[in-house]
N, C-alpha and C positions, 0 to 999 in steps of 0.2 A: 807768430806776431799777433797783436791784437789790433782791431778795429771796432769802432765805436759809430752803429747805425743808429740815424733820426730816422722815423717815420712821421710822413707829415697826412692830413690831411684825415681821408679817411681811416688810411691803412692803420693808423694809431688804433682807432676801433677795431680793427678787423685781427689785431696782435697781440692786444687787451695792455700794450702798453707804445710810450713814447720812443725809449732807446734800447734799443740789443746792442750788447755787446757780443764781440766773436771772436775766437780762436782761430786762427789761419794759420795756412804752410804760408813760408814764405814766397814770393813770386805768385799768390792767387791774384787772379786778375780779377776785372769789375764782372762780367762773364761768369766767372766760378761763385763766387759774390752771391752773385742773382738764382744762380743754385743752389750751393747750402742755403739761402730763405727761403727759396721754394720746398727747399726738403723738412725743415724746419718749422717751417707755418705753412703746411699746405694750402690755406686758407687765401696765400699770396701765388701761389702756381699759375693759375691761368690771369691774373695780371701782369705779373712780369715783362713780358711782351710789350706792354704797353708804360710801363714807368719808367723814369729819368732816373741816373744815378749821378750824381754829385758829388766830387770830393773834394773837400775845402772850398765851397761854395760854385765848383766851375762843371760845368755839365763834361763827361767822360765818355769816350769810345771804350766797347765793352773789352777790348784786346789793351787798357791801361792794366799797367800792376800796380798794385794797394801795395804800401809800406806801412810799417808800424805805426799805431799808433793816430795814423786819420780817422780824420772825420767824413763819414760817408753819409749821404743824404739821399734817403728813397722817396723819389717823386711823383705823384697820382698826375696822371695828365689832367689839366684843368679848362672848365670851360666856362661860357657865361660871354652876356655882350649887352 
């Protein structure tokens, strides 16, 4: 299956682009997800822990399974007041 990552915020810098696309087994969860781009841009490794993942715009528990074809969205925690 494929899936199609946004990077928003900083992480677009830190990945030298906006969207990854990815190859997946069927049934990877948001979890598995968070690691092939950890393994992939190690650059995003020790943020992981701390970002939001997004599918079709709704915030996910990392034990959801990705289906073809979504839209997944990686989110830098944000701050400011």
């Amino acid at each position: 299956m494929n899936v199609h990552v946004r990077l928003f915020a900083g992480l677009r810098g830190l990945v030298g682009d906006r969207d990854v696309a990815l190859a997946l087994p069927d049934g990877t969860t948001v979890a598995a997800l968070r690691d092939r781009l950890a393994d992939e841009y190690p650059v995003l490794a020790s943020l992981m822990p701390t970002l939001v993942v997004a599918v079709s715009e709704e915030v996910q528990p990392l034990d959801r399974v990705l289906l073809d074809g979504e839209l997944v969205d990686l989110i830098p925690p944000i701050s400011g007041g």
